[in-house]
C-alpha positions in Angstrom: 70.6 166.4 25.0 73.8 164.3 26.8 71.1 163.0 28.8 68.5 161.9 25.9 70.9 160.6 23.2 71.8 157.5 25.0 68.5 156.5 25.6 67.3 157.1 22.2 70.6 155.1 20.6 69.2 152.3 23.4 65.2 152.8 22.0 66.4 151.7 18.6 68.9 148.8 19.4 65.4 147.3 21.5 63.3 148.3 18.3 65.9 146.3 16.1 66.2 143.1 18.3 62.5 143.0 18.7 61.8 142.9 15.1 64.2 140.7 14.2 63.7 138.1 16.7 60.2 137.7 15.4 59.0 134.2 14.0 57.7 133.0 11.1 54.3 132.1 11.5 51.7 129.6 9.4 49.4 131.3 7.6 47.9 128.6 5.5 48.7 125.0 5.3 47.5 121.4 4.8 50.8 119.9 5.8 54.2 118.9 3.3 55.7 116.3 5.4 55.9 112.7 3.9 53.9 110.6 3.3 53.0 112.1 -0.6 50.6 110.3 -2.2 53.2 109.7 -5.5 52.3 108.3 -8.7 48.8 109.9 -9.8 47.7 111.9 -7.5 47.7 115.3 -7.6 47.8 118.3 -10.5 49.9 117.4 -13.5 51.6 120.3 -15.3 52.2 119.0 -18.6 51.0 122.1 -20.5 53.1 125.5 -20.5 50.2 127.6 -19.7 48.8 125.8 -16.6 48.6 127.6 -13.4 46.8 126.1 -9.7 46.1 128.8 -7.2 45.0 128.3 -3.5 42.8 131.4 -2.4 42.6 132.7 1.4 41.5 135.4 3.4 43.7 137.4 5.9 42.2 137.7 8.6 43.1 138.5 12.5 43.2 142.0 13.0 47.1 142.3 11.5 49.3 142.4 8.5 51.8 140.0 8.0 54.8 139.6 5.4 55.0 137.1 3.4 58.1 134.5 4.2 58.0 131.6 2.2 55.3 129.2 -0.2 56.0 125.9 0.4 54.8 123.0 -1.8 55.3 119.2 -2.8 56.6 118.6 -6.4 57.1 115.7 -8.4 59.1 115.1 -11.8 56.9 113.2 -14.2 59.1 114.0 -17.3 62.2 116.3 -18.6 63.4 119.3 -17.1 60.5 121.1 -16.2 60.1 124.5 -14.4 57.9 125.7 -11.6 57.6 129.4 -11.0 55.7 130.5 -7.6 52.7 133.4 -7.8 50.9 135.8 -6.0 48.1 137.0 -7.3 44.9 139.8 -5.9 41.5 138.5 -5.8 39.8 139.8 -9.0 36.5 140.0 -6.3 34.8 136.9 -7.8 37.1 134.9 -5.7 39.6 133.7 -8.4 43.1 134.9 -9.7 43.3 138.6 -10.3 46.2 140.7 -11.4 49.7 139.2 -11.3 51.3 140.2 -7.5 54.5 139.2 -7.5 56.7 136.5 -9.4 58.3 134.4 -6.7 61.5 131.9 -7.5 61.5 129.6 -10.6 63.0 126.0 -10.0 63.5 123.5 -11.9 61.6 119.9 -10.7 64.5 117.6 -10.4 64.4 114.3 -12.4 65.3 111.2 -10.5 64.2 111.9 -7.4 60.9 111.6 -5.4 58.4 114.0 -4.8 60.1 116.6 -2.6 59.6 120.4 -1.0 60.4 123.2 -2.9 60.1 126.4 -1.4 59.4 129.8 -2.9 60.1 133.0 -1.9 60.0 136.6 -3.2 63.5 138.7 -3.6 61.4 141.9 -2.1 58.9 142.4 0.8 55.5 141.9 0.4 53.0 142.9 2.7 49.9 141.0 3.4 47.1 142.7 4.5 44.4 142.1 7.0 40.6 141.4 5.1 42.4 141.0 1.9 42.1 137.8 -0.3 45.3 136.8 -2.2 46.1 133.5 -4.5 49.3 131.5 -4.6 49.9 129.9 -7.5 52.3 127.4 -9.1 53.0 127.4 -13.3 54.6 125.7 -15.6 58.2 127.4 -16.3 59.7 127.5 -19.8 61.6 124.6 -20.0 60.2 121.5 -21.5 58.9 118.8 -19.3 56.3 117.9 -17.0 55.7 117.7 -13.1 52.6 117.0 -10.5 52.3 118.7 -7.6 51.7 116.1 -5.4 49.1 115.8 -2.4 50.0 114.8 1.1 48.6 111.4 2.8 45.6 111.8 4.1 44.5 114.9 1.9 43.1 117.5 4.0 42.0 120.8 3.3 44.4 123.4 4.2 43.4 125.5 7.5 45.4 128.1 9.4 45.5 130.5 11.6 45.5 134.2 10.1 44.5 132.8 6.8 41.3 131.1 6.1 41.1 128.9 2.9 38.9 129.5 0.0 39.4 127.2 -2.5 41.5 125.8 -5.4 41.5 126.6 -8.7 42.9 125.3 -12.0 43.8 126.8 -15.6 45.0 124.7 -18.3 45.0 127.4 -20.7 46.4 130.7 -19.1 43.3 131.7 -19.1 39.5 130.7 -17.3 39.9 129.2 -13.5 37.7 126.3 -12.5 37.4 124.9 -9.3 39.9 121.8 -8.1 39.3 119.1 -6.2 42.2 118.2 -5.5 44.1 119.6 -2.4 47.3 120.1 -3.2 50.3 119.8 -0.7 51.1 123.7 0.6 52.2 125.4 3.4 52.4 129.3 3.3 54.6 131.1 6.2 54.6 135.1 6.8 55.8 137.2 10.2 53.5 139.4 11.7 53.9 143.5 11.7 54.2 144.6 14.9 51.1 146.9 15.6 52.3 150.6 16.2 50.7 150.8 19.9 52.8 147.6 20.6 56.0 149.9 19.2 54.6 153.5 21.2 54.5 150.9 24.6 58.2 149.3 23.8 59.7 153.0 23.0 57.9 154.4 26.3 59.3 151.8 28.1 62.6 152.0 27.2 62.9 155.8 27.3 61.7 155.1 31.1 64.5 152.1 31.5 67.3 155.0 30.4 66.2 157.5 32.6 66.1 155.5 35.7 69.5 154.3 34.8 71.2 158.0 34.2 69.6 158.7 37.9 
């Protein structure tokens, strides 16, 4: 037991360094560095029910967690509010049930179109083969903002998520299809598969006894 305690105290340090030194990774993007195409172009939220969604795939053969929804917003008017979704696929690829409510930030006036980036106070798993939505909606305060597309528009690829679509509601209810390819980048870590863990704990186990020796 003298023997085994040390090298199971030095199994979990390894298990903790090795899970925290992993990187974010892009799941989804189209690219939100400058140049934004500014003055017209993109989705205007000027309506307190309207919601945009992007739609992808997981795919890959592993789950990821979610990190970070990135986007390109621009004030048009007021003090408007963006609030970041997640929404399940409702399995005729649009919007579904309500995931998770990500950060709501206000779209500052005065400024140009800039990044804002949403994130989720809790974990969220994403899960290989399953579709999800990210959405931007209008917050409560008054006002209006576009989020803005990149120069030139592209649609978004990646390389766990594969892109379906975008779709639009001005009504908080029906999606249509978009045309118009928002600005996004979506960012998630991947979960280390448990054979990659059984490996690293065998390994280290073996590292500890040839040291006691």
């Amino acid at each position: 037991m003298k023997r085994t305690l040390p090298a199971l105290i030095g199994l979990l340090l390894v298990l903790a360094g090795t899970l925290s030194v992993a990187e974010a990774e892009i799941i989804l993007a189209n690219g939100v560095d400058p140049p934004y195409v500014t003055g017209g172009s993109g989705t205007l939220f000027d309506d307190p029910n309207t919601v945009k969604a992007v739609g992808l795939k997981m795919e890959g053969g592993v789950d990821y967690w979610f990190d970070s929804f990135r986007v390109v917003l621009e004030n048009v008017s007021g003090n408007p509010q963006a609030t970041g979704r997640i929404y399940v696929n409702d399995g005729s690829y649009t919007p579904g049930a309500l995931l998770r409510s990500l950060d709501t930030m206000t779209v500052l006036s005065g400024s140009a179109a800039s990044i804002y980036t949403f994130t989720s106070t809790t974990p969220l798993l994403l899960e290989d083969e399953a579709r999800y939505w990210f959405a931007i909606a209008s917050g409560p305060a008054a006002g209006s903002f576009r989020w803005n597309t990149n120069s030139p528009t592209a649609e978004p690829t990646g390389g766990p998520g594969t892109y379906l679509n975008y779709v639009l509601s001005n009504n908080g209810g029906a999606y249509n299809n978009s045309t118009v390819l928002c600005a996004l980048e979506i960012d998630g870590t991947v979960v280390p598969e448990p054979a990659a863990l059984v490996w690293l704990a065998l390994g280290s186990l073996a590292l500890a006894c040839r040291n006691r020796r």
